[in-house]
FIPA-785642 format. One line per field, with one value per atom (N, C-alpha, C): x negated, y negated, z; residue number from 1. Coordinates in steps of 0.001 Angstrom, whole numbers, plus 500000, padded with zeros to 6 digits. Each point is the difference from the previous one (the first is absolute). Layout:
N
px: [X | ...]
py: [Y | ...]
pz: [Z | ...]
resi: [NUM | ...]
This chain:
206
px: [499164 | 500836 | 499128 | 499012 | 498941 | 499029 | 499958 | 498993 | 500762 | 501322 | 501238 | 499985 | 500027 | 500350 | 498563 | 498612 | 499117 | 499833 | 500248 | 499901 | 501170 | 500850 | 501194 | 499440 | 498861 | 499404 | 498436 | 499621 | 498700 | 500663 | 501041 | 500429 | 501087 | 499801 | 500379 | 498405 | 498936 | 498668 | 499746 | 500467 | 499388 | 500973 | 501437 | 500189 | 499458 | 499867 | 499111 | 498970 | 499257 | 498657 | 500707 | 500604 | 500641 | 500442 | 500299 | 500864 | 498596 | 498881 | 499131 | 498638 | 499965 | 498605 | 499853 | 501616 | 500136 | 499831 | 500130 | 499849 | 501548 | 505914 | 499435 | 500347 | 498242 | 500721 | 499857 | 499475 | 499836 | 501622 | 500550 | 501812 | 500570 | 501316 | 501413 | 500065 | 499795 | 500645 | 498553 | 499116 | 498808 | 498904 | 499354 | 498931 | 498525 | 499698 | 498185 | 499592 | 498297 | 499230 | 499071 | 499906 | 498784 | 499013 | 500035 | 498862 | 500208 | 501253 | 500509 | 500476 | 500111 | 500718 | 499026 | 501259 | 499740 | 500540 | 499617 | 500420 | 501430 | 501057 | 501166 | 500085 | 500787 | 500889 | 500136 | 499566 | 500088 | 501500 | 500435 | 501412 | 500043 | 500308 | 500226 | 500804 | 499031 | 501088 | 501307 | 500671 | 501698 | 500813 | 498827 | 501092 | 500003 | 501364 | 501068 | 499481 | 499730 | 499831 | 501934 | 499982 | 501096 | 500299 | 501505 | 499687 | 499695 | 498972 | 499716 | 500827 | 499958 | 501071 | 499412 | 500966 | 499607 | 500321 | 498769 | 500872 | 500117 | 499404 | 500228 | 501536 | 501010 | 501411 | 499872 | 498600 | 500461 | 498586 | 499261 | 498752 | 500420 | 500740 | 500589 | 501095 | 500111 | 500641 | 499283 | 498922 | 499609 | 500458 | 500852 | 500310 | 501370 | 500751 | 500977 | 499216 | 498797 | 500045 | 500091 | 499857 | 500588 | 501522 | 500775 | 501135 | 499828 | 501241 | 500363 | 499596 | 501164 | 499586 | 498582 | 499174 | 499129 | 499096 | 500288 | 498925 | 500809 | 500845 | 500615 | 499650 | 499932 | 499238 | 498821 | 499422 | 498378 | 499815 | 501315 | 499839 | 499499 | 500528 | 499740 | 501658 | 499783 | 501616 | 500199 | 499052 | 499560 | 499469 | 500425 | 500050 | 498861 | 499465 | 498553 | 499776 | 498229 | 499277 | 499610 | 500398 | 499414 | 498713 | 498944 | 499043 | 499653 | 499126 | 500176 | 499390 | 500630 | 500035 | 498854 | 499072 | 498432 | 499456 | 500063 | 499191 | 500706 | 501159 | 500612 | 499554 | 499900 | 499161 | 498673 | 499149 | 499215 | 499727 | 500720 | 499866 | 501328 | 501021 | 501235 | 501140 | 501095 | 501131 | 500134 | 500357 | 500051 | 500881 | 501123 | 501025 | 498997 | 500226 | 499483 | 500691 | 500309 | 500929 | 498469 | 501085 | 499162 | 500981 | 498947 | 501084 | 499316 | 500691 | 498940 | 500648 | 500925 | 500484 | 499277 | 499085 | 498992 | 499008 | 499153 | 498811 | 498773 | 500212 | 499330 | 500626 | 499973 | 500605 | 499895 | 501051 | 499874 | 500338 | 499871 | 500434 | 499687 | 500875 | 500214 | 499800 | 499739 | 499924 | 500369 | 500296 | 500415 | 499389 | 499441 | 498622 | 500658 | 500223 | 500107 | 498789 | 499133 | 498803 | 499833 | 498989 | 500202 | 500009 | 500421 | 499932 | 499115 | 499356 | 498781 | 499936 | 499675 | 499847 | 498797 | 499086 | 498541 | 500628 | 499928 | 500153 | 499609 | 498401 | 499019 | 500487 | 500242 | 500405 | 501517 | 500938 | 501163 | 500380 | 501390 | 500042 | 498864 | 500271 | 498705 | 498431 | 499302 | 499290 | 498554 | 500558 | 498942 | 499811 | 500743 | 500342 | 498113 | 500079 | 499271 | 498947 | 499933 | 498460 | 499736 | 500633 | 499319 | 499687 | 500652 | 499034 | 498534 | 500639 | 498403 | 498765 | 500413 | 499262 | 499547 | 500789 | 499515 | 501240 | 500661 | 500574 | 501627 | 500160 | 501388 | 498892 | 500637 | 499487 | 500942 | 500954 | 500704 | 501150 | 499853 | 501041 | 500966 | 500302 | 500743 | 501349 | 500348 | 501096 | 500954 | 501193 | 501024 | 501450 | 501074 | 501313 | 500648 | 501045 | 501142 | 501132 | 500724 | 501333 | 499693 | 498975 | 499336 | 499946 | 499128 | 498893 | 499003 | 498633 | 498971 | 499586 | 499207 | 499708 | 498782 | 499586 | 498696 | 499849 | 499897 | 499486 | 498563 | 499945 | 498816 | 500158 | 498590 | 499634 | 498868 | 499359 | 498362 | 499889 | 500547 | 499663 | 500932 | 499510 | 500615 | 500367 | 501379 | 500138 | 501216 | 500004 | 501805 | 499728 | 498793 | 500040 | 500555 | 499823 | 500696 | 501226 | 500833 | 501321 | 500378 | 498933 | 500061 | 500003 | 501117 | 499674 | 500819 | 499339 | 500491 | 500051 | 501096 | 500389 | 500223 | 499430 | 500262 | 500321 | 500945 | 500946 | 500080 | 499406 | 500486 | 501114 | 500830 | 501584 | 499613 | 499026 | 500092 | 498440 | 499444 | 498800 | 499615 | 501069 | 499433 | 500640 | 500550 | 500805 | 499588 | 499768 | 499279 | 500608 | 500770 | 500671 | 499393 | 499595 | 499224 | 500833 | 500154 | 500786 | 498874 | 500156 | 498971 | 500703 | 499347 | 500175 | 498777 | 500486 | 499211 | 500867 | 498694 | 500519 | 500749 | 499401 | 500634 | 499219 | 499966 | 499734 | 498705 | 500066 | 498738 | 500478 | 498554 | 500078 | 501010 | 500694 | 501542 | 500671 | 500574 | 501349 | 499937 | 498601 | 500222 | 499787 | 499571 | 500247 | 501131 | 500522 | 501637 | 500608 | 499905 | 500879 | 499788 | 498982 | 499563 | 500619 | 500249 | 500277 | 501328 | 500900 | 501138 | 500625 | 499395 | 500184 | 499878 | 498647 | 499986 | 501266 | 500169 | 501240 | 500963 | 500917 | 501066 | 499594 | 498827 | 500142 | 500081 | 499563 | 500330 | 501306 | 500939 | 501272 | 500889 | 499384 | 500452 | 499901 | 499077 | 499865 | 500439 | 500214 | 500978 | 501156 | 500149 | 501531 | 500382 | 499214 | 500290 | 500173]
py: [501198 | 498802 | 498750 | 500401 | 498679 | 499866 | 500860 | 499805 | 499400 | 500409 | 498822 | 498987 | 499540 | 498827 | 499104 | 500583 | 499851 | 499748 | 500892 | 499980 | 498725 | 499726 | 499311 | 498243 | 499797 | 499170 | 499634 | 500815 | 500495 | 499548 | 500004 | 499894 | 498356 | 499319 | 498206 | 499527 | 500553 | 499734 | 499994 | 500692 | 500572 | 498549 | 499816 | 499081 | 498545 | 499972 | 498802 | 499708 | 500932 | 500467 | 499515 | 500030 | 499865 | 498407 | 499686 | 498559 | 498937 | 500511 | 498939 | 500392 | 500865 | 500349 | 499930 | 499541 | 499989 | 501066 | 501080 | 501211 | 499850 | 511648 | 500315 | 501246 | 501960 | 501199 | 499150 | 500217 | 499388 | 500065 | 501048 | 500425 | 500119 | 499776 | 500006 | 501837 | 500368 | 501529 | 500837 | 499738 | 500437 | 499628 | 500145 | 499223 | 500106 | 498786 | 500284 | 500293 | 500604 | 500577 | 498677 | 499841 | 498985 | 499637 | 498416 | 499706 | 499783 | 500088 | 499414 | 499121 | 498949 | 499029 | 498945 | 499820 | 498880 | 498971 | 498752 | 498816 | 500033 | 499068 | 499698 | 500153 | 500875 | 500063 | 498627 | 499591 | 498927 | 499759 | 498669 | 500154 | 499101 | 501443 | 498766 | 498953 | 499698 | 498397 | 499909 | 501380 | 500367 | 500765 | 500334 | 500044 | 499255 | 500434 | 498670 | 500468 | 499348 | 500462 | 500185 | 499969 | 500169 | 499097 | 499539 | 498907 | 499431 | 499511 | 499564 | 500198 | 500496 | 500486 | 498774 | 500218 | 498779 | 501393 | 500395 | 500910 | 498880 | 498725 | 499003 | 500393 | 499949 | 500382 | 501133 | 500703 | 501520 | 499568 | 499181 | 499553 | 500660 | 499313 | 500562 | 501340 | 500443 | 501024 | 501147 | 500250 | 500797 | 501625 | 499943 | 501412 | 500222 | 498976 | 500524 | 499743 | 500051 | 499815 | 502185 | 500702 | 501192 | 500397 | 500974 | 500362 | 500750 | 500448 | 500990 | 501452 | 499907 | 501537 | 500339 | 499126 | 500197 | 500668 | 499211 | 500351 | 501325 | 500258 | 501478 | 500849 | 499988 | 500837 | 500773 | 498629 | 500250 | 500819 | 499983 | 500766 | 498579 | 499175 | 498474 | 499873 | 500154 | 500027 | 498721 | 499890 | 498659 | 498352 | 499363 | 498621 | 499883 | 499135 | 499091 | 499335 | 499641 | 499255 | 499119 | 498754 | 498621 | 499352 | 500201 | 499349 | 498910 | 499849 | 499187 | 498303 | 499440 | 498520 | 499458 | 500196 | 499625 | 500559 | 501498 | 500340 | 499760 | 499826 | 499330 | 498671 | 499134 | 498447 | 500431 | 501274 | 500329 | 500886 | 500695 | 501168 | 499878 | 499272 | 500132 | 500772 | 500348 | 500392 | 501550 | 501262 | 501143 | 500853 | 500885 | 500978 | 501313 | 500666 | 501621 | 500823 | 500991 | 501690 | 500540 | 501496 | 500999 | 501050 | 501575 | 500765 | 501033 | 500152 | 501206 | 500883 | 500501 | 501484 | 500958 | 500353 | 500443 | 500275 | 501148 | 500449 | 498676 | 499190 | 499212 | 498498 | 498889 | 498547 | 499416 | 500151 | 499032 | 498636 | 498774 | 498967 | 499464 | 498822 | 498871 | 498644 | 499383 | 498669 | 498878 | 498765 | 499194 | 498539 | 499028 | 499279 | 498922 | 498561 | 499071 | 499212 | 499836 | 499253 | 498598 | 499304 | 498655 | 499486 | 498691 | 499530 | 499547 | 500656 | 499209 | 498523 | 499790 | 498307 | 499603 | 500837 | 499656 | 500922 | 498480 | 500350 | 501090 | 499932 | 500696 | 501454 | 500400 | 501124 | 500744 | 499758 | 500097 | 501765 | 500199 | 501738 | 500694 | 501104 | 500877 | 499922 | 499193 | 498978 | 500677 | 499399 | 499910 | 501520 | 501102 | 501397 | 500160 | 500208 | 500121 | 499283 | 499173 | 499134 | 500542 | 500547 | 500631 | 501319 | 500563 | 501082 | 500360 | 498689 | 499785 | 499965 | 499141 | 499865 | 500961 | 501064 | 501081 | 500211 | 498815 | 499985 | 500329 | 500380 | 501112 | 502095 | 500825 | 501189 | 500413 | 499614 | 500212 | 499094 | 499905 | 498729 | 500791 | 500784 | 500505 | 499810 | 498849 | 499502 | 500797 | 499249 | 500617 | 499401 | 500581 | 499141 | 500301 | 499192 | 500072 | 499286 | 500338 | 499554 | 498653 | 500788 | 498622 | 498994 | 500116 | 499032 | 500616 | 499294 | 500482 | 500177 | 501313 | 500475 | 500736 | 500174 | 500868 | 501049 | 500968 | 500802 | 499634 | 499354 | 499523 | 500145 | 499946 | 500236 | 499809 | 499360 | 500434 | 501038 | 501092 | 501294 | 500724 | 501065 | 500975 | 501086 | 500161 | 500795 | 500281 | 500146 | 500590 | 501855 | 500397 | 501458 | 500655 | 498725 | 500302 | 499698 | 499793 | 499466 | 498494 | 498896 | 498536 | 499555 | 499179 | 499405 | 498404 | 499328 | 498374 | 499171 | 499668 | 499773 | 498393 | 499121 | 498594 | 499707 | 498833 | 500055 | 498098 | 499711 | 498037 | 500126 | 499171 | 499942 | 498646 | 498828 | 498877 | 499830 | 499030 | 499182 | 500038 | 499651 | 499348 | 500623 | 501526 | 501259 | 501097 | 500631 | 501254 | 501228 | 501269 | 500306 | 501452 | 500593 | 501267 | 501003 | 501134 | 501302 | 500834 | 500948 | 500621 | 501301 | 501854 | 500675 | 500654 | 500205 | 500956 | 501158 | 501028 | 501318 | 500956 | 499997 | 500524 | 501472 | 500430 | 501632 | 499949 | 498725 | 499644 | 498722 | 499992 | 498814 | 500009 | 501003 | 500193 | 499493 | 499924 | 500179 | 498583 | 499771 | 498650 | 498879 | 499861 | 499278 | 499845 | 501331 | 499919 | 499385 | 500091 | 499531 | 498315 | 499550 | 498686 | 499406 | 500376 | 499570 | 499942 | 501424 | 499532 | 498459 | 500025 | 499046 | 498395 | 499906 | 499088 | 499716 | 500801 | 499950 | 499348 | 500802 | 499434 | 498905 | 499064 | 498783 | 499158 | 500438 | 499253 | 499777 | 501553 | 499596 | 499007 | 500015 | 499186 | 499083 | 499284 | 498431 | 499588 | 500823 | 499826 | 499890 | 500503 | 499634 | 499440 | 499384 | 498349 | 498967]
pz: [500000 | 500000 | 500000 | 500948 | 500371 | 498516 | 499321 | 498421 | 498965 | 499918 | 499124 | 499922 | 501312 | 500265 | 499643 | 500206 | 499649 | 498780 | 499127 | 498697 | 499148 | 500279 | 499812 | 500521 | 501068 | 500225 | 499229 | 499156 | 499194 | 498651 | 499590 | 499052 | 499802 | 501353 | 499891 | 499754 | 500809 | 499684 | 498840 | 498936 | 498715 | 499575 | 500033 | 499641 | 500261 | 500902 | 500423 | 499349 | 499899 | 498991 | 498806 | 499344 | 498074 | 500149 | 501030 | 500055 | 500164 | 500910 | 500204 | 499716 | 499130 | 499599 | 498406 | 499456 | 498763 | 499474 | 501178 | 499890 | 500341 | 498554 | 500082 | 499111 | 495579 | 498892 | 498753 | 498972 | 498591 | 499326 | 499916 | 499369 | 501109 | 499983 | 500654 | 500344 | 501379 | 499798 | 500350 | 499829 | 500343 | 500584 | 500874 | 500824 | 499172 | 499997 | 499349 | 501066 | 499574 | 500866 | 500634 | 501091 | 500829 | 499101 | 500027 | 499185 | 498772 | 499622 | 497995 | 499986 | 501339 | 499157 | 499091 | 499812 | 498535 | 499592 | 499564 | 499821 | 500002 | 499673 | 500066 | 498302 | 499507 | 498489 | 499299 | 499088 | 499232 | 499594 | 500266 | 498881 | 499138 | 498509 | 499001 | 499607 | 499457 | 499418 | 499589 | 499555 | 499888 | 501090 | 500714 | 501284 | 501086 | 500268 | 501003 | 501089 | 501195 | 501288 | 500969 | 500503 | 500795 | 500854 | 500256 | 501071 | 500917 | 500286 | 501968 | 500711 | 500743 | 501495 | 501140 | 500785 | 501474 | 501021 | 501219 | 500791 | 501451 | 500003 | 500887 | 500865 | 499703 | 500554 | 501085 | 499369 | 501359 | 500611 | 500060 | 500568 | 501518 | 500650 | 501233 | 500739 | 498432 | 500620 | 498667 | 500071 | 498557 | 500430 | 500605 | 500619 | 499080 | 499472 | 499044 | 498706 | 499687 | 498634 | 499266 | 500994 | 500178 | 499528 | 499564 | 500285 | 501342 | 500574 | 500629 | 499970 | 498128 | 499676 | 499613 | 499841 | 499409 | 501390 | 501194 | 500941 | 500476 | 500059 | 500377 | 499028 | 498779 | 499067 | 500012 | 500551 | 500646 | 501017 | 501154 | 501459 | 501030 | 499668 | 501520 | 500170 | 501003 | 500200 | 501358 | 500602 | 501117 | 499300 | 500555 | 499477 | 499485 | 498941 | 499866 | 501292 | 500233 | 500821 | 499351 | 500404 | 499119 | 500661 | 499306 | 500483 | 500784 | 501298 | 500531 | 499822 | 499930 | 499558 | 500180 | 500809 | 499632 | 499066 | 499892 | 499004 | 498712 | 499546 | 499044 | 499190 | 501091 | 499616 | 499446 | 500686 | 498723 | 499274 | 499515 | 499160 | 499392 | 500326 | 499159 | 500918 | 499600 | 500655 | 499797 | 500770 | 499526 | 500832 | 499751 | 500445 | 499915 | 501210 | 499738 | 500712 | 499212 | 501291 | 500185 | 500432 | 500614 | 500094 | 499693 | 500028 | 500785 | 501480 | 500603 | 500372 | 498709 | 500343 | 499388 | 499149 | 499280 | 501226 | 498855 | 500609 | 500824 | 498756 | 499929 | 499978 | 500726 | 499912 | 498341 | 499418 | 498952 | 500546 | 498616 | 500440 | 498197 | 499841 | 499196 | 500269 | 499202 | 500252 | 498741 | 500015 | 499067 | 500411 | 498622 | 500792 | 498816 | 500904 | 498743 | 500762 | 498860 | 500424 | 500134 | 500204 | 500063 | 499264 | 499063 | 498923 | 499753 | 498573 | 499661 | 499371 | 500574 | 499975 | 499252 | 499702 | 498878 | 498430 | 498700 | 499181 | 499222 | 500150 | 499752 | 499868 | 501043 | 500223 | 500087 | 498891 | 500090 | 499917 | 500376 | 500371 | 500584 | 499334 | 500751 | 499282 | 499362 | 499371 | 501234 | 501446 | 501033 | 500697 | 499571 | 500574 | 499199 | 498497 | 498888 | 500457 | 499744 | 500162 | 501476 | 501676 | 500884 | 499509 | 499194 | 499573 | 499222 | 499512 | 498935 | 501063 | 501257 | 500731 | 501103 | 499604 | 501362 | 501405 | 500035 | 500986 | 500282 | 498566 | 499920 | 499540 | 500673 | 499499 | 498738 | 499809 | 498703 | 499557 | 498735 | 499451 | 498616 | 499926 | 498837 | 499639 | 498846 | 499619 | 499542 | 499900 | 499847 | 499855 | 499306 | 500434 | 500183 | 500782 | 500893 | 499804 | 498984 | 499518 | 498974 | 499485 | 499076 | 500354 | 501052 | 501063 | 500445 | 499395 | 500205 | 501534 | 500107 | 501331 | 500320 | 500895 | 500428 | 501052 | 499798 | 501831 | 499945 | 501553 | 500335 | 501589 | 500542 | 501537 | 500374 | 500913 | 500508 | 499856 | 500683 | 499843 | 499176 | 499304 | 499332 | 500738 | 500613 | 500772 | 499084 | 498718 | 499282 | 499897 | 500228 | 500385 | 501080 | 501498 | 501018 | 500644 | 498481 | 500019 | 500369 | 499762 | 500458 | 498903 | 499340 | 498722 | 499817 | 499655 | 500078 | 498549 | 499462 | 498763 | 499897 | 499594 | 499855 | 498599 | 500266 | 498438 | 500367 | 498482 | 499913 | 499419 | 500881 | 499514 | 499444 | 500197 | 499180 | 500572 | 499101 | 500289 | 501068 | 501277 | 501289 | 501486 | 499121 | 501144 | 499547 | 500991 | 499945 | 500870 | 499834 | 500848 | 500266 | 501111 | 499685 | 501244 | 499570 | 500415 | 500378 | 501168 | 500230 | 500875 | 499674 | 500744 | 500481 | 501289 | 500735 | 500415 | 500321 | 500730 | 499008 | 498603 | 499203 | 499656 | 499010 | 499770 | 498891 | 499375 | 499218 | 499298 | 498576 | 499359 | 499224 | 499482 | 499436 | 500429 | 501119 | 500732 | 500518 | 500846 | 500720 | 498664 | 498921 | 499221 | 499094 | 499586 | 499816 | 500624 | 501383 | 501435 | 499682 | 500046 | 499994 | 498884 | 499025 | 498405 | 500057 | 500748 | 500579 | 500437 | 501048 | 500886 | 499243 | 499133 | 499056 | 499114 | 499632 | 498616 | 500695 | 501400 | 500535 | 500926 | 499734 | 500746 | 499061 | 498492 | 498886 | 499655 | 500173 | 499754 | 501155 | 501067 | 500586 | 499644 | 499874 | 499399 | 499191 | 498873 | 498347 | 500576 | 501288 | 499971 | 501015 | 500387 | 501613 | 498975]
resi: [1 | 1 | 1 | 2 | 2 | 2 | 3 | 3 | 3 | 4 | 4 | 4 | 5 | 5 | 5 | 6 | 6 | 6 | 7 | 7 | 7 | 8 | 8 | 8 | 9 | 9 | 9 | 10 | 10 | 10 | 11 | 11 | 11 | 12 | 12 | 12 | 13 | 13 | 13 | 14 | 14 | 14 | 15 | 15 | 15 | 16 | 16 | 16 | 17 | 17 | 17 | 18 | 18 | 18 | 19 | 19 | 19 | 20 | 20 | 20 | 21 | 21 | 21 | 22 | 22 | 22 | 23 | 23 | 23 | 24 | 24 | 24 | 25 | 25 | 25 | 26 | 26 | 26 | 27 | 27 | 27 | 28 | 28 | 28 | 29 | 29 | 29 | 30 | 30 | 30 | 31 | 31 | 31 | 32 | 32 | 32 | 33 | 33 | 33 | 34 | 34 | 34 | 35 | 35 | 35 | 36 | 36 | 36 | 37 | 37 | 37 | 38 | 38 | 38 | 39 | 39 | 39 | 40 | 40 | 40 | 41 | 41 | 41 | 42 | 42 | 42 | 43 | 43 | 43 | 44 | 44 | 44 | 45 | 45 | 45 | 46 | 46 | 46 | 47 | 47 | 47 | 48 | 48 | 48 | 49 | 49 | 49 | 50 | 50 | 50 | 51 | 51 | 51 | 52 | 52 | 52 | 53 | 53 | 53 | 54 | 54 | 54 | 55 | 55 | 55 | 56 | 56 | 56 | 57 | 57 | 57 | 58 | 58 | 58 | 59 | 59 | 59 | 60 | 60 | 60 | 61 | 61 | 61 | 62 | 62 | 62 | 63 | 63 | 63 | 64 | 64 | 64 | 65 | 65 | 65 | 66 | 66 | 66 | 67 | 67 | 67 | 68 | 68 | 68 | 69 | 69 | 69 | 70 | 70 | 70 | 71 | 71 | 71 | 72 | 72 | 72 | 73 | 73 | 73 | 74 | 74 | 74 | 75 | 75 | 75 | 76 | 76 | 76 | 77 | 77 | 77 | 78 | 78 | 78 | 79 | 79 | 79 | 80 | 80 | 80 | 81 | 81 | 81 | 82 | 82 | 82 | 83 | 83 | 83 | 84 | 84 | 84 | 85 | 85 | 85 | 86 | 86 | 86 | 87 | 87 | 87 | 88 | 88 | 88 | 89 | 89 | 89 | 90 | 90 | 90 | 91 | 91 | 91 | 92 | 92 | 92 | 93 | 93 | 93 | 94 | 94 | 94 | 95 | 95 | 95 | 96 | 96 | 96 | 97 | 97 | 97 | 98 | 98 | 98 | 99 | 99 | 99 | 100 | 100 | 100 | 101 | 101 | 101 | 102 | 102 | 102 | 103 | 103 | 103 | 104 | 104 | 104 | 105 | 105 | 105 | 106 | 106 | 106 | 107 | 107 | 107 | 108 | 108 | 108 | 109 | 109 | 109 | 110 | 110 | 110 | 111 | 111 | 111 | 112 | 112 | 112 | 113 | 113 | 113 | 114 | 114 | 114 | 115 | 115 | 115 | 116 | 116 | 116 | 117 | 117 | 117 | 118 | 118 | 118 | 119 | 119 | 119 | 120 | 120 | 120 | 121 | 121 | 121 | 122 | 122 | 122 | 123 | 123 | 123 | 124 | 124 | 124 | 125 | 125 | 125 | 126 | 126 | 126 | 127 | 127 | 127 | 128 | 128 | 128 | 129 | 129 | 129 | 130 | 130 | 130 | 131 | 131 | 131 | 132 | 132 | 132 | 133 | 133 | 133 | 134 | 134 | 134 | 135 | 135 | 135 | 136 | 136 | 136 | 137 | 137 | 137 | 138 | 138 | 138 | 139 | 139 | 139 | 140 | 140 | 140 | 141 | 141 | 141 | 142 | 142 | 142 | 143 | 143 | 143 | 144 | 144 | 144 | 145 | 145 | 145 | 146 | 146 | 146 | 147 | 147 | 147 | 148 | 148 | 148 | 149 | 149 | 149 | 150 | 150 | 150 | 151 | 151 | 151 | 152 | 152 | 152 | 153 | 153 | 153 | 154 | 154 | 154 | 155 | 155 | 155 | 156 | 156 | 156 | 157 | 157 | 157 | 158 | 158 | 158 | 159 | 159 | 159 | 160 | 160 | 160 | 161 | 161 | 161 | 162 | 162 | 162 | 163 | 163 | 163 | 164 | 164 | 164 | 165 | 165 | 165 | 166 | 166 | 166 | 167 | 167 | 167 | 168 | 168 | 168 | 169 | 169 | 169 | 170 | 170 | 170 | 171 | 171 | 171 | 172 | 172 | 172 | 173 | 173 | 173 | 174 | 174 | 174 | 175 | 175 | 175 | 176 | 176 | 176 | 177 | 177 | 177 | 178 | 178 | 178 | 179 | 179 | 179 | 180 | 180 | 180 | 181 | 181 | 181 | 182 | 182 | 182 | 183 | 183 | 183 | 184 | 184 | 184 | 185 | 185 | 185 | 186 | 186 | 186 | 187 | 187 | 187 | 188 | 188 | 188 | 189 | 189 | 189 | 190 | 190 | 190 | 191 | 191 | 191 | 192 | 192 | 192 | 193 | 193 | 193 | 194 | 194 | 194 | 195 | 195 | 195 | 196 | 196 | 196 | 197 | 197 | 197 | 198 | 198 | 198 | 199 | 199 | 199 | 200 | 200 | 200 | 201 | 201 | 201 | 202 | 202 | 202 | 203 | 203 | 203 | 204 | 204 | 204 | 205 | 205 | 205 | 206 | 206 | 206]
């Protein structure tokens, strides 16, 4: 219980890390192996990007940007924990369950980050350039309801079922889904990609 909660606090750090350092699979459905990622997908000049989302509205309550059924699907059947309001001011705002009827404690989480406020570095722009630099262990792009995205982490732990998925819903929002306590890099990145998609549909439709 006490390593969850740990990990679920390792992972506002990591955000913190992306928000002020200008600093979690290559395809949809399959996990790359440690160590492939790779720049961000070029887009061409005929395709449309998708529209900026605002998740500002659930800033304070990012615990419905979830369905219901969706978290009963999963097996969380106990409320979200909304992050606590200091560490919010710096790492951003974040909802997480927990599920400890299993062998093992799973848990979820949902992360709207802080707004980037340096041009320079718009979407996930600053995920990439910390990898270049050493200080992400993997950056491998990807998308999420046609919005560009990445699994990325200091550590590469998506073998031991920890996997963290960040998706730019616009220039200057960044919203990242993350599981732990899963069965591997399959499952907890499926899980994560989940969770991404239906915070997107939420927003399409606030």
């Amino acid at each position: 219980m006490r390593g969850t909660v740990l990990r679920l606090g390792a992972c506002l750090a990591f955000g913190a890390t992306l928000a002020l350092a200008g600093c979690s699979r290559s395809t949809p459905g399959a996990p790359a192996p440690a160590g492939t990622g790779t720049p961000a997908p070029a887009t061409s000049g005929t395709q449309s990007s998708p529209p900026a989302l605002d998740a500002e509205p659930y800033r304070t309550k990012p615990c419905d940007l979830l369905p219901a059924a969706l978290l009963k699907s999963l097996g969380y059947t106990a409320p979200g924990t909304v992050t606590a309001a200091d560490k919010a001011v710096i790492a951003g705002n974040a909802c997480s369950w927990n599920d400890y009827s299993g062998p093992k404690t799973r848990s979820i989480q949902v992360h709207i980050q802080r707004k980037i406020t340096d041009p320079n570095f718009p979407g996930l722009t600053a995920i990439f350039n910390n990898y270049k630099k050493g200080l992400v262990a993997y950056a491998d792009p990807t998308e999420v309801s046609g919005y560009q995205g990445v699994f990325a982490d200091m550590v590469d732990e998506r073998s031991s079922g920890k996997c963290d998925l960040s998706v730019a819903i616009s220039d200057t929002q960044v919203l990242t889904a993350s599981a732990d306590g899963y069965s591997g890099a399959q499952d907890s990145c499926d899980t994560a990609k989940q969770l991404a998609q239906a915070m997107i549909k939420t927003l399409q439709g606030s």
